[in-house]
LUMKE-976131 format. One line per field, with one value per residue (C-alpha): x, y, z; residue in three letters; residue number from 1. Coordinates in Angstrom, 2 decimals, m for minus. Example, Ala and Ser with C-alpha at 12.3 -4.5 7.8 and 13.67 -1.06 7.14 Angstrom:
px c(12.30,13.67) .
py c(m4.50,m1.06) .
pz c(7.80,7.14) .
type c(Ala,Ser) .
seq c(1,2) .
end
This chain:
px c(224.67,227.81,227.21,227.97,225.31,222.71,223.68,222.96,219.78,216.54,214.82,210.81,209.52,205.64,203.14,199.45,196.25,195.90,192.81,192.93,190.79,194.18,196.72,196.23,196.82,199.88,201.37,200.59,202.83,205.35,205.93,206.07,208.52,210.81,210.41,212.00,214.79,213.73,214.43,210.89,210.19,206.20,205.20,202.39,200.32,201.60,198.06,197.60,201.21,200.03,196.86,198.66,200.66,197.92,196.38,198.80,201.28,204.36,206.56,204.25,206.49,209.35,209.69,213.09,216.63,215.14,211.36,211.39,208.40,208.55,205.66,204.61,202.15,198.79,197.55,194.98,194.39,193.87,190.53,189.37,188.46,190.21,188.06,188.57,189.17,186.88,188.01,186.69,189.12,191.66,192.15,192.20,194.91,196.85,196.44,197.32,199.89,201.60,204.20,206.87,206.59,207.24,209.76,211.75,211.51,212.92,215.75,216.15,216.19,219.54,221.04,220.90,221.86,225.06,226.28,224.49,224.52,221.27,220.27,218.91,215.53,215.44,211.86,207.87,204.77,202.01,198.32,196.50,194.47,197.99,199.29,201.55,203.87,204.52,205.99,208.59,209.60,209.96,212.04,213.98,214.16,212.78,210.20,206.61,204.34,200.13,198.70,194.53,193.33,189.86,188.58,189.57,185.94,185.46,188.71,186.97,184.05,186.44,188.14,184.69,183.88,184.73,182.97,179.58,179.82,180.78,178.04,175.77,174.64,176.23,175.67,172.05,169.96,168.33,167.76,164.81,166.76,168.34,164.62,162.55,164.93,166.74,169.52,168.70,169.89,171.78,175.02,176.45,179.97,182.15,184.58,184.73,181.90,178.35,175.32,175.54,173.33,174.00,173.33,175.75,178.62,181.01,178.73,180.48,178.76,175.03,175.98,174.41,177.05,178.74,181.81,181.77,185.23,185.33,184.44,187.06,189.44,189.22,188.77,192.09,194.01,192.66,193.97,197.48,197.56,198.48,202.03,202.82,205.34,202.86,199.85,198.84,195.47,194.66,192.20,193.03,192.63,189.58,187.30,187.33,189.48,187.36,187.55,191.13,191.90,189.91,192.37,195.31,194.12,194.33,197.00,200.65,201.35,198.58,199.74,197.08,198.70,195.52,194.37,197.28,196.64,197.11,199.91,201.42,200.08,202.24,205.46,208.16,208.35,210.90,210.30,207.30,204.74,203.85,203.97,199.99,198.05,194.91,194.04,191.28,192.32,191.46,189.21,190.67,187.91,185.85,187.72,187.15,183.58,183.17,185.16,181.96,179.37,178.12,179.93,178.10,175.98,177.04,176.50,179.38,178.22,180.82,179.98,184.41,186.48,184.64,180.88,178.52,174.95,171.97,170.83,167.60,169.67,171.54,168.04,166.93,169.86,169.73,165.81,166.25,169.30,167.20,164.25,166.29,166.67,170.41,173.99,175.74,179.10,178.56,181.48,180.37,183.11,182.89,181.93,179.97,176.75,177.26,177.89,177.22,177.51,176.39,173.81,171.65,168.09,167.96,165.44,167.79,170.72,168.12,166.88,169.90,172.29,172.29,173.39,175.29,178.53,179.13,183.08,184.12,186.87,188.46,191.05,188.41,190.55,190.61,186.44,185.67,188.25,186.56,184.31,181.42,181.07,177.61,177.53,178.60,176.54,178.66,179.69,181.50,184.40,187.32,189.06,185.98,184.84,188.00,188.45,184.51,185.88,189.00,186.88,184.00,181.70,178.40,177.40,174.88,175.98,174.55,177.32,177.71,179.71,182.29,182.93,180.94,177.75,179.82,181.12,178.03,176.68,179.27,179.00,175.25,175.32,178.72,180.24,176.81,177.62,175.53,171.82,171.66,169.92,168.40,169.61,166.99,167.49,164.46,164.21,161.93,164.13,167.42,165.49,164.53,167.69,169.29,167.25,168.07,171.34,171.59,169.41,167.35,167.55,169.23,172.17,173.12,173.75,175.84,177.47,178.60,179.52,181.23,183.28,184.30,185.75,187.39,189.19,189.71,191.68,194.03,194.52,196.06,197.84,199.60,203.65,203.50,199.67,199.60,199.47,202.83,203.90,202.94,204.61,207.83,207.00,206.55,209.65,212.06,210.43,209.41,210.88,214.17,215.02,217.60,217.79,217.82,220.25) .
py c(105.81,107.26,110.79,109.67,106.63,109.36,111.29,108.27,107.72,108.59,111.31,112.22,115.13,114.10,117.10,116.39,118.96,119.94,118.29,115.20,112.95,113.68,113.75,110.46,108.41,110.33,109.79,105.90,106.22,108.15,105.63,102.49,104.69,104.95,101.39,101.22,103.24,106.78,109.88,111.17,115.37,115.20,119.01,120.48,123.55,125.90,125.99,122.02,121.40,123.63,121.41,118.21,119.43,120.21,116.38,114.50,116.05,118.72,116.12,114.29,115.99,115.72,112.31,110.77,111.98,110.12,111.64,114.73,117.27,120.76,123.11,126.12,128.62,128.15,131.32,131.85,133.77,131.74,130.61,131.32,127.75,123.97,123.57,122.37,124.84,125.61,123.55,125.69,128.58,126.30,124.44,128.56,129.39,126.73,126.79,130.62,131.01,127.96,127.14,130.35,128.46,125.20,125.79,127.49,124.58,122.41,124.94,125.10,120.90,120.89,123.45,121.97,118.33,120.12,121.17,118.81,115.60,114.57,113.65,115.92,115.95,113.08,112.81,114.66,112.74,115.31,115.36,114.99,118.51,120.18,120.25,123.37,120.79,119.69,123.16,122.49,119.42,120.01,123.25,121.06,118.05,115.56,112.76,114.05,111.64,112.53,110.53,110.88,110.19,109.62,106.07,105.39,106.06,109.34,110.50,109.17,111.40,114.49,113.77,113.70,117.38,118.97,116.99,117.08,120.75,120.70,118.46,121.05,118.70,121.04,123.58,123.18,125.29,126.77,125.47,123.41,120.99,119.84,118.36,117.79,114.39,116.14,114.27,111.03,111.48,108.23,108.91,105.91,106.78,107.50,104.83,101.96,102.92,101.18,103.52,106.36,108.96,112.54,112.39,109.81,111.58,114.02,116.83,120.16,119.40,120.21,123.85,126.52,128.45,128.57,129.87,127.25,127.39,123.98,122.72,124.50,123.68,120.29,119.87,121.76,119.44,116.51,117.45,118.75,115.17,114.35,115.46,113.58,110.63,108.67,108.71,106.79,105.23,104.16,101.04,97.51,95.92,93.54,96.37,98.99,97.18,98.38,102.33,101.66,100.11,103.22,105.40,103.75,104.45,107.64,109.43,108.49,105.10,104.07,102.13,100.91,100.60,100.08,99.42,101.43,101.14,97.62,97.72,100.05,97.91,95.09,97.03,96.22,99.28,101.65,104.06,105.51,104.36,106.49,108.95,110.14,112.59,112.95,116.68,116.15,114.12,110.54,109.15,105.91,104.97,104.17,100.84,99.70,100.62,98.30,95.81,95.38,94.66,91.45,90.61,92.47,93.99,97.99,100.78,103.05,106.55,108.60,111.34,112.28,114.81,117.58,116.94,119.39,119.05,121.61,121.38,119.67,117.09,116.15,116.17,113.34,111.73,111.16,110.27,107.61,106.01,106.14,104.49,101.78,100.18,99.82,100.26,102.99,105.02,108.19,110.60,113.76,116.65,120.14,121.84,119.13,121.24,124.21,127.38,126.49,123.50,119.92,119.83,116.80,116.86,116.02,113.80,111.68,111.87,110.13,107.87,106.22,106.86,102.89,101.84,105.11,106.38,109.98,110.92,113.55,111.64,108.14,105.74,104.57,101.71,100.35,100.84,99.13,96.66,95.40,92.71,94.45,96.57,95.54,98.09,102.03,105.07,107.30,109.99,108.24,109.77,106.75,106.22,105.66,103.48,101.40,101.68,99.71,97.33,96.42,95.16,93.79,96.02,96.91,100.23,102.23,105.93,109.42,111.13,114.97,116.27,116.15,111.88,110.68,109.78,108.50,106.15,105.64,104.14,102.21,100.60,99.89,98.64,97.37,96.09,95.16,96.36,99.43,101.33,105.22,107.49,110.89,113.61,115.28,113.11,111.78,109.90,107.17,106.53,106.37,103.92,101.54,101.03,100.94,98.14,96.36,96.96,95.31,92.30,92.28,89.98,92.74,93.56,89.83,89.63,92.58,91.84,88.41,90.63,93.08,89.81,88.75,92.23,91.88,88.86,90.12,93.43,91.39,89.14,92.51,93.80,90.53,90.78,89.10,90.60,93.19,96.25,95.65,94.75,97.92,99.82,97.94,99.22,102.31,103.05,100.96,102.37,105.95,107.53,106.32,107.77,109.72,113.39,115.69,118.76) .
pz c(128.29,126.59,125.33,121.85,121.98,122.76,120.25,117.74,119.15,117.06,118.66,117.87,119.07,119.74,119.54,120.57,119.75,123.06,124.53,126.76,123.88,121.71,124.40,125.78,122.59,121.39,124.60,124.22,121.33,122.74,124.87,122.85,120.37,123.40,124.39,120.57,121.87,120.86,122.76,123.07,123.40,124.30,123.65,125.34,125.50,128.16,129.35,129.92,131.00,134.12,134.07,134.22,136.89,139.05,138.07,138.64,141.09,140.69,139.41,137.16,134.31,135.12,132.74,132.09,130.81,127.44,127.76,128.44,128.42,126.74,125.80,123.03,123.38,122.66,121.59,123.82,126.89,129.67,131.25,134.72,135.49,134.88,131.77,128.25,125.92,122.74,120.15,116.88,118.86,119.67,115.98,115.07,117.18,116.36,112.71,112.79,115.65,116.66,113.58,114.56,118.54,117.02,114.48,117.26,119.27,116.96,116.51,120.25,120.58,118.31,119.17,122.89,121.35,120.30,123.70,126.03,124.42,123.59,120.18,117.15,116.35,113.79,113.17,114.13,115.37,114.68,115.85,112.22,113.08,113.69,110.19,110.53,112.05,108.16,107.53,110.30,109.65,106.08,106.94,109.18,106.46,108.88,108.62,109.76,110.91,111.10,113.89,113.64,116.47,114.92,113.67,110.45,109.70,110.88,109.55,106.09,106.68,107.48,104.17,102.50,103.80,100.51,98.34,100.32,99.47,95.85,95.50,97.83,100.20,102.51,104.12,105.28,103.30,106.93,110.57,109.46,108.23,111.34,112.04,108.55,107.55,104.97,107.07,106.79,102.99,102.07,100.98,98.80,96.73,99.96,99.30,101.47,103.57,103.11,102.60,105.27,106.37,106.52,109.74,110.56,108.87,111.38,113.12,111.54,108.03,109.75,109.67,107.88,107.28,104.17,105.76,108.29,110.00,110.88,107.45,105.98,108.66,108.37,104.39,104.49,107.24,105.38,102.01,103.80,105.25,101.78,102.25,105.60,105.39,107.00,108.79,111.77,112.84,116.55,114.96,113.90,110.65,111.23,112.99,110.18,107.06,104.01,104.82,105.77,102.27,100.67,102.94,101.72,97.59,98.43,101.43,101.89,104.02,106.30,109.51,111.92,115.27,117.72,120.61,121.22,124.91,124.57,122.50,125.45,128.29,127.42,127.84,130.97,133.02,131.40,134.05,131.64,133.61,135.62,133.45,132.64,130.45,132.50,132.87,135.55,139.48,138.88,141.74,142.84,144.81,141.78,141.87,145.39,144.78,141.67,143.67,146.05,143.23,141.25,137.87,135.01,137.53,136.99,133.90,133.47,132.44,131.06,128.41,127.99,128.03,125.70,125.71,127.10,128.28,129.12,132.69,131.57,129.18,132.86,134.91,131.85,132.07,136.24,136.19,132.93,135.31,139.27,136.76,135.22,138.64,137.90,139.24,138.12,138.16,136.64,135.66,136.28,135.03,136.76,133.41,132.50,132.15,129.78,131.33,134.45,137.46,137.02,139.98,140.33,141.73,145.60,145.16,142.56,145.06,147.81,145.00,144.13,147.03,147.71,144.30,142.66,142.77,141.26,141.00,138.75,136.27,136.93,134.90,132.49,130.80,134.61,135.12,131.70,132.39,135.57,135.76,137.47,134.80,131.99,130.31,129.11,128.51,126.11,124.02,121.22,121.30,119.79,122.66,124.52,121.84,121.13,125.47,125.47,122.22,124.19,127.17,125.72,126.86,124.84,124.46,124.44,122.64,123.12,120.57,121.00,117.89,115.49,114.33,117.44,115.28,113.14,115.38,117.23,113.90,113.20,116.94,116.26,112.33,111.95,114.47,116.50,119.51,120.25,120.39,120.47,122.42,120.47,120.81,122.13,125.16,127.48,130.50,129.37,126.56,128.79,131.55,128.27,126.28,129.86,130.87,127.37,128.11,131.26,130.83,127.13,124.11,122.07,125.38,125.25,121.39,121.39,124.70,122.27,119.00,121.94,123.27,119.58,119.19,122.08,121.27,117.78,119.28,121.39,118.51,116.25,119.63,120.37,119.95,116.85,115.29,112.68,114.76,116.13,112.63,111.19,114.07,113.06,109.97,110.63,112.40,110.13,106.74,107.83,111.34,111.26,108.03,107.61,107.73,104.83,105.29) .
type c(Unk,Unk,Unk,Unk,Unk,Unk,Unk,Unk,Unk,Unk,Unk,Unk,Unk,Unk,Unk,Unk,Unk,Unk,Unk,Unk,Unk,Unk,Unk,Unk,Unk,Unk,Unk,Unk,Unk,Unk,Unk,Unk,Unk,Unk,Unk,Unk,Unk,Unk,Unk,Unk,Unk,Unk,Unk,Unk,Unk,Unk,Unk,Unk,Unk,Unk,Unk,Unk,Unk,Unk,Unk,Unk,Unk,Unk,Unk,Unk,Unk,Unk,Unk,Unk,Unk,Unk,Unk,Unk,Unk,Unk,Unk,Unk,Unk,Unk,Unk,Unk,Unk,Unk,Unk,Unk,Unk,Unk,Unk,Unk,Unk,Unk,Unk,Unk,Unk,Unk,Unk,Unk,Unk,Unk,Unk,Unk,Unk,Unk,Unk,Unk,Unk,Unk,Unk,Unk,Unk,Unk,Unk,Unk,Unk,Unk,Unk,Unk,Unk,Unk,Unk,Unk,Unk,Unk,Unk,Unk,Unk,Unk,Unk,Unk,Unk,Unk,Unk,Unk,Unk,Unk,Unk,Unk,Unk,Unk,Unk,Unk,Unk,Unk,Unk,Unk,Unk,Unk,Unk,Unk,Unk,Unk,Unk,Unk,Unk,Unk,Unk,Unk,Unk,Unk,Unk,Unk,Unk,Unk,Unk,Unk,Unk,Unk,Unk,Unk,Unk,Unk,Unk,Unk,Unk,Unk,Unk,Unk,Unk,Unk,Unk,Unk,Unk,Unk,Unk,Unk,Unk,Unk,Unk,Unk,Unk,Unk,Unk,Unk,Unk,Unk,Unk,Unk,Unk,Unk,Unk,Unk,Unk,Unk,Unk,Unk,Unk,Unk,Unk,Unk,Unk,Unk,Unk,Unk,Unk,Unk,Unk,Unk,Unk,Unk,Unk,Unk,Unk,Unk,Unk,Unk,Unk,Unk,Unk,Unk,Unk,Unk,Unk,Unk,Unk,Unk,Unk,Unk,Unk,Unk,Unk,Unk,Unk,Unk,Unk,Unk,Unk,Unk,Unk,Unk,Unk,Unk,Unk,Unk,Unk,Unk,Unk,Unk,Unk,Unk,Unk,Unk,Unk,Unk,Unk,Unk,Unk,Unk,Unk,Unk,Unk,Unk,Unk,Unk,Unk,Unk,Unk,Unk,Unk,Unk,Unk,Unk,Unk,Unk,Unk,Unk,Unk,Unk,Unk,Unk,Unk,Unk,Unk,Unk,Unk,Unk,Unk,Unk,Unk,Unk,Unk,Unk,Unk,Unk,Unk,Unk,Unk,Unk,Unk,Unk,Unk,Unk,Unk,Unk,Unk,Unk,Unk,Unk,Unk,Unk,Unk,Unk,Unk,Unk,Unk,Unk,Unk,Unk,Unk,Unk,Unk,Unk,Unk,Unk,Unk,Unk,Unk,Unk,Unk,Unk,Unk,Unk,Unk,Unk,Unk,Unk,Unk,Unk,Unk,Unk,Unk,Unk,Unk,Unk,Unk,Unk,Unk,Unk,Unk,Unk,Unk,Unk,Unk,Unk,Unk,Unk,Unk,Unk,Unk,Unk,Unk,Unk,Unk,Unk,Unk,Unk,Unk,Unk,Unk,Unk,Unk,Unk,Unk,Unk,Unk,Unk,Unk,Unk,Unk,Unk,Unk,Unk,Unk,Unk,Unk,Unk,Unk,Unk,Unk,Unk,Unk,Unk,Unk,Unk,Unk,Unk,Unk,Unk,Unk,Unk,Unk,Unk,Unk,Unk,Unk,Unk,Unk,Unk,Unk,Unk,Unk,Unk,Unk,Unk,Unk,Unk,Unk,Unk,Unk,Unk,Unk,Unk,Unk,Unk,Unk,Unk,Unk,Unk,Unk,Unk,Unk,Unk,Unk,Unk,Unk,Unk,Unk,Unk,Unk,Unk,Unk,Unk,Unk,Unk,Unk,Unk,Unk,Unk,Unk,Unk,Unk,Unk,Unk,Unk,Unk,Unk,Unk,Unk,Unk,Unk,Unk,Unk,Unk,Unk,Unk,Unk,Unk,Unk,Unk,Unk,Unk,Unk,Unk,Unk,Unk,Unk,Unk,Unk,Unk,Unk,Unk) .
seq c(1,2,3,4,5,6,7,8,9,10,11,12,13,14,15,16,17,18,19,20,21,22,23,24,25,26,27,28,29,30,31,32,33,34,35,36,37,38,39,40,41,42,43,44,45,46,47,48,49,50,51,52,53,54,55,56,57,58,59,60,61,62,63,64,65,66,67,68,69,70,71,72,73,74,75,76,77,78,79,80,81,82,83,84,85,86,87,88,89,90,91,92,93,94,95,96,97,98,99,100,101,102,103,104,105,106,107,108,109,110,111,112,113,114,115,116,117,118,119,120,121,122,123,124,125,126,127,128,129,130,131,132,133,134,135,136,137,138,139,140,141,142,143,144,145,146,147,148,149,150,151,152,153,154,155,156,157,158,159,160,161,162,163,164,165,166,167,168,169,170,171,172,173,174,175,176,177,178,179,180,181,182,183,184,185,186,187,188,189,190,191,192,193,194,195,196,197,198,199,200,201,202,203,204,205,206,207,208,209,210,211,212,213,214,215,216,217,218,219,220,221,222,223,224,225,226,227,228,229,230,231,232,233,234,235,236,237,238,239,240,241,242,243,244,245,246,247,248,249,250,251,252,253,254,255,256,257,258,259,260,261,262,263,264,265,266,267,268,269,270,271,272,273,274,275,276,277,278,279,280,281,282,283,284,285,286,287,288,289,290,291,292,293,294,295,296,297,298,299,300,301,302,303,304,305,306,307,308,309,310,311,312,313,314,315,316,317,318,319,320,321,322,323,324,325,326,327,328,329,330,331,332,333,334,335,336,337,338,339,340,341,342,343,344,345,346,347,348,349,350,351,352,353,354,355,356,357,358,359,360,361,362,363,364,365,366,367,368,369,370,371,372,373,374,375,376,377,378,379,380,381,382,383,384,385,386,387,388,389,390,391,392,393,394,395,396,397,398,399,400,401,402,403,404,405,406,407,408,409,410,411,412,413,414,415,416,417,418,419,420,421,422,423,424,425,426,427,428,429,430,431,432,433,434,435,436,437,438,439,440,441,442,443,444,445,446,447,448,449,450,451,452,453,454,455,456,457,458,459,460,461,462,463,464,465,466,467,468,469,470,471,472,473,474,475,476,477,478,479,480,481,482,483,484,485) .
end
């Protein structure tokens, strides 16, 4: 390519919050941008460009003359171990120190376009929780894209944070309410979502702080998401349409673009392939393991990327899965356990050793893609959710914070697909809803309403469905715009 055809080129500079549950999608849409003929900068955090290094090789990186990987402080000091970071500190420190890192970068990028040939930044992809990207590209007179990487109905539940405390339904008046069902409260004029609980509605809102920094934080990204050119949802029409419409009443354009990772799956090979965002060493013998047992025949336990579990919450977990009597992968992270190592009982280990596998992270899409796989055990976090919807996998949900119950509900009364596990987790109750699951009345239906899903995703990511239509959309009405000097 002529040094003048680069130049013409539309170039997005792509900048993820910087933990793998946001990484991972942004980079999916990286990619399918370039497929569109963008030049792609994909910023990371100093801190996780290291980490991904270490993952995935020293040349994982190194990307393509037309992908190309660049990185800003975070802030932070590093930590002593390959852990995620706190993510009240980290929205802090990116709220309050990142802008001056990124503004320069986007200086830097055309000044370089001037002498090396590449094209001028011509438009930003921003994490939705990374809104000091809007003063950049506003500075720089560029379209700014938000990309939530939420459902549509959890971002509806961040947006709803200021109004549950002007209405003082939040904060809680003291710890007792956690526990005497002042959260089951029915809330019933969020637009476009059915009666919801309290309890069902993002995590940060049980606090009983009045200063709560992740109230605030988010009621103010929210209402800055206002001023975005667009904003960008990883769901499809059919799964969460009403709260989209409600969306759509009130923010700038609203483009649905999920299953992204099936969107990007369906793309020739432009050399982007092997280009990944996991920041833990996938375990490729998870595959050849599933490979050896009977179709339907294995749970998949996998709590993501963030969650964090007392010792005794793990010691439940392992006795509920040896009692079920099942197959199981477990994912088992390093800092799994809170402040200290994951170590399983030795009479578990000798329990199960003839139908377990423990591995530490592995290529999830892959694992809930394969036909041994019955069921999953998880978190909630959306990309686990939409990963399980994709595949046609019923769930069973044990959701640790911030949208995760609200997901979790939504996979149980909505879309019929789920149970959930309390959070006060106990064995008896894990070996039960396992077992029903695997083989009851209530795992068959929603293994059915989990195949319809299925069939309705692929239907929305097909080259001619309405998630590809909206990315058309989206890059014809919004990011190729042109610049405003």
């Amino acid at each position: 390519m002529s040094s003048n055809e680069m130049t013409q080129k539309p170039h997005a500079v792509c900048m993820p919050f910087p933990a793998q549950g946001h990484i991972k999608p942004m980079l999916c849409l990286a990619k399918l941008l370039h497929h569109r003929g963008f030049h792609i900068t994909f910023v990371n955090t100093e801190y996780n460009h290291k980490r991904l290094l270490r993952s995935r090789g020293p040349s994982a990186l190194d990307g393509l003359p037309s992908f190309r990987f660049r990185t800003i402080p975070d802030g932070l000091p590093p930590p002593d171990a390959d852990v995620t970071q706190d993510i009240p500190t980290l929205c802090r420190s990116s709220r309050d120190l990142c802008l001056p890192y990124f503004r320069d970068l986007l200086q830097t990028l055309d000044e370089e376009s001037a002498t090396s040939g590449s094209p001028p930044v011509s438009c930003v992809v921003s994490d939705g929780v990374m809104s000091f990207t809007l003063d950049a590209a506003e500075a720089a007179g560029v379209p700014l894209v938000l990309f939530w990487t939420t459902s549509a109905c959890g971002f509806m539940g961040y947006v709803q944070y200021r109004s549950l405390v002007d209405k003082g339904l939040s904060p809680l008046r003291d710890a007792s309410y956690l526990t005497n069902g002042y959260l089951d409260t029915i809330i019933d004029w969020i637009p476009g979502m059915r009666s919801i609980s309290l309890r069902d509605l993002p995590s940060f809102i049980r606090t009983t702080d009045p200063n709560d920094f992740m109230v605030d934080f988010l009621s103010v990204e929210t209402e800055r998401a206002k001023r975005a050119s667009a904003i960008v949802l990883n769901t499809f029409d059919r799964l969460e349409h009403e709260v989209v419409d409600a969306l759509k009443a009130m923010f700038p354009p609203i483009y649905t673009l999920g299953p992204l990772h099936l969107l990007t799956a369906q793309l020739p090979d432009d050399g982007t392939r092997s280009i990944g965002s996991n920041l833990w060493k996938e375990e490729p013998g998870c595959l050849k393991w599933l490979d050896s047992k009977p179709p339907g025949s294995v749970v998949y336990v996998n709590f993501g990327s963030i969650t964090v579990m007392s010792p005794a919450q793990l010691v439940e977990f392992a006795w509920g899965l040896a009692n079920s009597g099942k197959t199981f992968l477990w994912i088992i992270r390093p800092d799994l356990v809170a402040g200290d190592t994951a170590v399983l009982p030795p009479e578990f280990s000798a329990a199960t050793r003839e139908r377990s596998l423990l591995a530490s992270w592995c290529p999830q899409e892959r694992v809930l893609g394969h036909q041994a796989v019955g069921g999953f055990l998880t978190h909630s976090g959306w990309n686990s959710t939409i990963e399980s919807i994709v595949a046609g996998v019923p769930v069973v949900c044990w959701p640790f914070f911030a949208e995760q119950p609200t997901n979790c509900r939504y996979s149980r009364e909505e879309w019929g697909m789920g149970m959930e596990i309390d959070s006060d987790v106990k064995r008896d109750e894990v070996e039960r809803q396992v077992r029903e699951l695997m083989e009851g009345k209530r795992g068959k239906e929603m293994k059915r309403k989990a195949m319809e899903w299925k069939e309705m995703a692929r239907e929305a990511a097909c080259p001619s469905g309405p998630s590809f239509l909206n990315l058309d959309e989206l890059i014809n009405s919004v990011l190729r715009q042109p610049r405003r000097y």
